[in-house]
N, C-alpha and C positions, 0 to 999 in steps of 0.2 A: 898642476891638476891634470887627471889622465881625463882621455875621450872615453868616451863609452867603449867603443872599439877596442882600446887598450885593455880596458877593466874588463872585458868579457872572453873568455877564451875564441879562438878563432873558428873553433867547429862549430860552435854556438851560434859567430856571428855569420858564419856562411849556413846556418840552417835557416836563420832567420831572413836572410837576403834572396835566399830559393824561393821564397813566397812571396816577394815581391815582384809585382807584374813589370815587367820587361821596358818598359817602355818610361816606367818611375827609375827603375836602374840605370837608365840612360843621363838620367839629371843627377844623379848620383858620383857619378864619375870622377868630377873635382872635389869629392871630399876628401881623398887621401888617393895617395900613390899605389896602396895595398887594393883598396876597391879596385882602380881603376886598371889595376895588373890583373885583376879577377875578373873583372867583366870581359874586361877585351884578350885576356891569352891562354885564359885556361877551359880547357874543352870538356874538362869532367864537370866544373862546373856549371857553364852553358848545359850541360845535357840533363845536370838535376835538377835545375834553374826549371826548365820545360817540363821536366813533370810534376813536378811540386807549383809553382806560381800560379796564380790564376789568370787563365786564356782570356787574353781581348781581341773578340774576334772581330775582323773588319771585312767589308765588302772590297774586292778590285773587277775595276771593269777595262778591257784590252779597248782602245778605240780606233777608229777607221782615220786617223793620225799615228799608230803605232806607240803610242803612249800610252801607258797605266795613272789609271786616276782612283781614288779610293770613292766609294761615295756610298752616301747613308741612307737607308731604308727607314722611314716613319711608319707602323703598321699601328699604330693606337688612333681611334676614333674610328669615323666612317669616310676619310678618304686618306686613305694610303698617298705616301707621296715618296720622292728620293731626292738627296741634294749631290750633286757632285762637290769634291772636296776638290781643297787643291794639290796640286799635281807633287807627285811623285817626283822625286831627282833621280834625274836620268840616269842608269848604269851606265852610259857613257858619256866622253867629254862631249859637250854642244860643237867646239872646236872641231874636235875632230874632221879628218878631210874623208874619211869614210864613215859615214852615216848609216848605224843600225838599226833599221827599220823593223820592229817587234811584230810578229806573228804570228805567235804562238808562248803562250806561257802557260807553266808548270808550277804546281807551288807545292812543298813539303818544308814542312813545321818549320819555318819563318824564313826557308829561302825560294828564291823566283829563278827557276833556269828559264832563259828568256831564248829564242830561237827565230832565225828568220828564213821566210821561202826565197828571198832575192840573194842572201848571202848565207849559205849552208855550209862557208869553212872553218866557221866558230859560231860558238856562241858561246853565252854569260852567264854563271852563275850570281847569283845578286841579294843579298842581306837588304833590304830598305831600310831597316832600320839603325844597322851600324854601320852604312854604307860601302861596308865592304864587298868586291868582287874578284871576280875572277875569270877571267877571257881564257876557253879552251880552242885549241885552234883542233880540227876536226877532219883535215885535207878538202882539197878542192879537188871533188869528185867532177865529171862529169855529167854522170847522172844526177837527175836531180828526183826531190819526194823522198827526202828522209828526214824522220822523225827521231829526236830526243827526248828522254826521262831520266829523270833523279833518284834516287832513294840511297839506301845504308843499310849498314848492318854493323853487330855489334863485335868488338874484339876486346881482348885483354892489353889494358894499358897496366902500369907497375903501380897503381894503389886502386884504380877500375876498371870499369867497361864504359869502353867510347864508344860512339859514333862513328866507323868509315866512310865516306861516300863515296859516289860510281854515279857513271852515268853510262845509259845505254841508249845506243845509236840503230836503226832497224830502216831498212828500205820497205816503204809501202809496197804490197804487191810482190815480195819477194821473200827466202828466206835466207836471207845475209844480215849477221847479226855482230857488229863491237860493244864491249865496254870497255868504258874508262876509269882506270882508279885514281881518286884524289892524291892517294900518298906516294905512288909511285908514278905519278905523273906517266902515266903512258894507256894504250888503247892496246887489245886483243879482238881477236877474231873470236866469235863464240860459236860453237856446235850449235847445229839445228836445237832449238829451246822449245819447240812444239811440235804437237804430231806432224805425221808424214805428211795428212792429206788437211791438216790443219791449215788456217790463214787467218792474222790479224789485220788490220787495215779494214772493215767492215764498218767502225769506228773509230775516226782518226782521234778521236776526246781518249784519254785517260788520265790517271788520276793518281797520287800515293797515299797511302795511309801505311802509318806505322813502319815507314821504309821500305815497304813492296809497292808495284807500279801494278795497275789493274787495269785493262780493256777488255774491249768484247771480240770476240774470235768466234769460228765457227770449224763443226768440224776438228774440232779437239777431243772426244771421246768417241770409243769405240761400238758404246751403245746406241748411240745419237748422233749417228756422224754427219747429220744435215743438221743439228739443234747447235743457235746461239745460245753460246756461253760466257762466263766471262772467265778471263785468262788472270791468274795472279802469279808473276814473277817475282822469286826471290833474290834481294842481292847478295846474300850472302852463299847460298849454292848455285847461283847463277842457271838455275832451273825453274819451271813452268810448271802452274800443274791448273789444271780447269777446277770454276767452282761452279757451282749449281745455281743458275737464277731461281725465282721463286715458285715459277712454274718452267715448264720446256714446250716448247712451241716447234715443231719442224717448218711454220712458215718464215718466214721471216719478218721480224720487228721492220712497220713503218717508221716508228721512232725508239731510240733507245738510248737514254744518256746517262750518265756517272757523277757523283758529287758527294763530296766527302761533309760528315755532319760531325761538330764539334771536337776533329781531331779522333774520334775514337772509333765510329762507324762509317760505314757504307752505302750509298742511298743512290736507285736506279729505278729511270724512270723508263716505262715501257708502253708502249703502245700499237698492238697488232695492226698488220694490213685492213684498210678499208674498213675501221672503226674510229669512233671518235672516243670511247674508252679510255683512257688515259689512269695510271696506276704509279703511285709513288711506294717502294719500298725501302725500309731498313733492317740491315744486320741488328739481331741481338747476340750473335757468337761469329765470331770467325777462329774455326778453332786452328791455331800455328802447327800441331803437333800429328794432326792427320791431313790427307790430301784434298783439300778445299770443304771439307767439310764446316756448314754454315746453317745458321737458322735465321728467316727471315720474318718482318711484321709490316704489314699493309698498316700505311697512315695516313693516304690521302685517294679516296677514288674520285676522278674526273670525268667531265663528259665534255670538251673541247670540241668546239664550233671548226668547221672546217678548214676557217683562215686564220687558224692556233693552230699550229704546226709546227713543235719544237722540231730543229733539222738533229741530223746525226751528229755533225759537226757541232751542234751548240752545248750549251751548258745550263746548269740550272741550280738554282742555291734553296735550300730548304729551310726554312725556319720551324722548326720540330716545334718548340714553343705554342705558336699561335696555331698551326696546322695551314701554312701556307706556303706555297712555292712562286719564286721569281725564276722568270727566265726572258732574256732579250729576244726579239725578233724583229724583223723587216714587215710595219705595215706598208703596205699599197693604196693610196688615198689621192684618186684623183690625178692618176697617173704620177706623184711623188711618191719615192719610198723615203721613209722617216723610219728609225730609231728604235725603237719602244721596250718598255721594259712592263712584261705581263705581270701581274699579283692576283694569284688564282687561289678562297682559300676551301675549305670543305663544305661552304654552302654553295661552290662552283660560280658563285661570282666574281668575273673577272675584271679587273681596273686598266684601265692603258692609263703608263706612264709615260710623260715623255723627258728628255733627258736635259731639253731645254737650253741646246746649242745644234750651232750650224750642221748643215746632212754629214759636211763632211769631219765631225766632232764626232760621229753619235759613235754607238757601241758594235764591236764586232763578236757578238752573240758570246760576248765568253762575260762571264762574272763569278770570281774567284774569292772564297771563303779566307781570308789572310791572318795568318797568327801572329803579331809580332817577337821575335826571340831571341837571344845574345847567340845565339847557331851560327861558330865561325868558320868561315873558310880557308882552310889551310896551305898555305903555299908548299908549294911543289919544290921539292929538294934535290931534285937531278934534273937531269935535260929530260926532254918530251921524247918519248920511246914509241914506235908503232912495229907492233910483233905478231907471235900469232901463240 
């Protein structure tokens, strides 16, 4: 007697397994040799897989242990609460006699490029959920304060369009710029990717959506050459071009952070000098086809006490849904700093959470939006090249 699999043509059964959420595919695996050659090696499917399935988003929080832990937001009733989940398997071995201590992570559509400030001659690309990674080694610079990002772009594969990946390397405070390509395993020098009298590094937080990497820069347009903006780089032209926050300000933002909402938009939080005003917005268009061209919608106005002070360096997760934002920060209570995680929603009542482990457990102000996805990483097929 046939399987179902048999009895149904193959394009069928792979329409049908594209809208299977990611993470049920995973339990999937030992039902045949054919699934299990479709989850794990094929890339075209991975990339329908993600746009077709439905998104299960999960929270991740960086901790002041260098560990990623996933952990769950309760926002129904009247007191908000969050559990830490259990831990994440380390992108590296525990063995190991060099110990990568995580400080800083990146996330696009279900991978973690993980990066550290002690060791800046590699870092990890990382799948959590199909374990797979990949250690790019980066040179051992002397200088140190350099920042990585991920993203992609699309090419012609012989029945579609794939996925590429890259990553890009940038010295804070300078304008020295690599990337690196997945497929050809190697790193280039890139041309100045921003104005002359431009400069990124204003905010070390960025973000990818849709395979572009986004920060704030200043001094990237000619009209506005003192107005922060925000920078969005393509990898696929391996070019720059400003987009228009929702207003322009020639002072400078006392707070300003980035945070990607449900994979599809863009959501930045601003708050001017010597105000406690606080403003969450989202992209309704980011249009790909002109030069940052965007239209934006206000969904949360705040009036933040003055020991609510998202930093530049922090992060913050939006829940569009109920109209509330979380974000971590350092209280001061008693001469201890603890932890905390704010729940601020548009009737500007705020919740302190606490994380409900030791000082040195708690959260290092990053909390990342996580999509689980079959998004493999592709081994590299020649030796590692560094050119220009």
């Amino acid at each position: 007697m046939k399987t179902i699999q048999e009895q149904l043509p193959n394009d069928l059964v792979e329409e049908i397994l594209c809208r299977v959420p990611a993470t049920s595919l995973r339990r999937l695996r030992s039902t045949c040799k054919a699934w299990n050659r479709l989850f794990k090696g094929d890339r075209i499917f991975a990339s329908k897989h993600f746009e077709k399935s439905a998104k299960q988003f999960r929270s991740l929080s960086l901790r002041n242990d260098y560990r990623i832990f996933p952990i769950s937001f309760n926002l129904h009733g009247n007191s908000p609460s969050l559990e830490l989940k259990s831990e994440l398997i380390d992108p590296h071995s525990k063995n190991s006699a060099a110990p990568f201590e995580i400080s800083r992570v990146i996330h696009c559509e279900g991978l973690l490029l993980c990066s550290s400030q002690l060791d800046e001659s590699r870092v990890v690309v990382w799948n959590p959920l199909t374990g797979e990674t990949r250690w790019i080694r980066t040179g051992d610079f002397r200088q140190k304060g350099r920042s990585f990002d991920v993203g992609y772009y699309y090419q012609k594969d012989k029945r579609s369009w794939i996925k590429s990946y890259k990553l890009l390397c940038y010295y804070r405070g300078t304008k020295y710029f690599e990337i690196y390509d997945f497929d050809s395993d190697s790193w280039r020098i890139l041309d100045d990717i921003i104005a002359p009298r431009g400069s990124i590094g204003y905010s070390e937080l960025s973000v990818s959506l849709k395979g572009n990497t986004y920060w704030f820069a200043k001094g990237v347009t000619e009209e506005r050459p003192r107005t922060i903006s925000l920078l969005k780089f393509d990898f696929y032209t391996e070019k720059s071009v400003p987009v228009l926050l929702p207003y322009q300000s020639r002072r400078l933002f006392q707070a300003s952070s980035l945070s990607v909402v449900r994979e599809d938009k863009l959501s930045v939080l601003l708050q001017l000098d010597q105000s406690s005003k606080t403003e969450i917005w989202v992209t309704n268009v980011i249009d790909e086809t002109t030069k940052g061209a965007v239209s934006w919608t206000k969904v949360l106005a705040l009036d933040l006490s003055p020991h609510l002070q998202i930093g530049n360096d922090g992060s913050f997760f939006l829940g569009e849904d109920k109209k509330v934002v979380m974000f971590c920060e350092k209280l001061i209570d008693e001469n201890k700093v603890k932890d905390m995680v704010y729940i601020v929603g548009e009737d500007n009542v705020v919740t302190e959470v606490g994380f409900g482990v030791d000082e040195m457990d708690g959260c290092r102000a990053v909390i990342l939006n996580y999509v689980p996805s079959l998004v493999q990483i592709e081994r590299a097929g020649g030796n590692r090249k560094r050119g220009h």
